[in-house]
N, C-alpha and C positions, 0 to 999 in steps of 0.2 A: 732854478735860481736866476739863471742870467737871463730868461724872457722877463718875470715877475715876481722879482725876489720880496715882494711884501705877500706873493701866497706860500713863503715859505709859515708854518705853522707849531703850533706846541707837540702835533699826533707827527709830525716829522721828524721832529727833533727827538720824539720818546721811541720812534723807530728804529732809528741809526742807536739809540741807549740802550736799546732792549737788544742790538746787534752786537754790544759790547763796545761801543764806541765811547770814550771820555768826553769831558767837555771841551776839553782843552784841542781833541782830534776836531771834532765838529766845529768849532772855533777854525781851526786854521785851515779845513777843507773848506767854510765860507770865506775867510781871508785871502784861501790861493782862486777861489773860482771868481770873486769881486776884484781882484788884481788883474786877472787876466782878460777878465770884460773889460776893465779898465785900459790894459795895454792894446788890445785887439782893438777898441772905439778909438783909440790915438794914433795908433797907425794907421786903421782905415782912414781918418780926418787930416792926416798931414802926409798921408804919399811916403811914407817911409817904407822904402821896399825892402825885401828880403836880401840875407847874402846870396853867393854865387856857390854850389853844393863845392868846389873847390875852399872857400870859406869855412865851411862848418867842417869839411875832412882838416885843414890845417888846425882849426880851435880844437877839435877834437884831440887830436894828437898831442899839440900843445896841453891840454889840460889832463892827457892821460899820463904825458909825463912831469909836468911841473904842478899841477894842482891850479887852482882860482888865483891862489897867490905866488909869483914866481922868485919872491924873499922866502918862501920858507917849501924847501924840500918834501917832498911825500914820503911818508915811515913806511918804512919794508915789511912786508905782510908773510 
């Protein structure tokens, strides 16, 4: 899809159906792989570099314990 997403095709789409795939899955795995060419071509084009692996260890942690939102606590499992 992200070389030549106009040879995606109808015998593809009945592929992924006939794998028990819904439409609405198939939908959003072209939505998240056209997102993410889209974010990969904007940072290659504007030099936006990566964090520093100290970065992604504190978000990590941070989001293991407070969640995406840090107004609303994570429910005890």
């Amino acid at each position: 899809m992200v070389g030549d997403s106009t040879s995606i095709g109808q015998d593809d789409v009945d592929s992924v159906r006939e794998a028990g795939w819904s439409d609405e899955a198939i939908y959003d795995a072209i939505t998240v792989c056209a997102l993410f060419q889209f974010y990969n071509n904007w940072i290659d084009a504007t030099g936006v570099s990566d964090m520093p692996a100290l970065a992604y260890e504190h978000s990590g942690r941070r989001l293991a314990s407070v969640g995406y939102d840090s107004n609303v606590k994570p429910s005890a499992k």
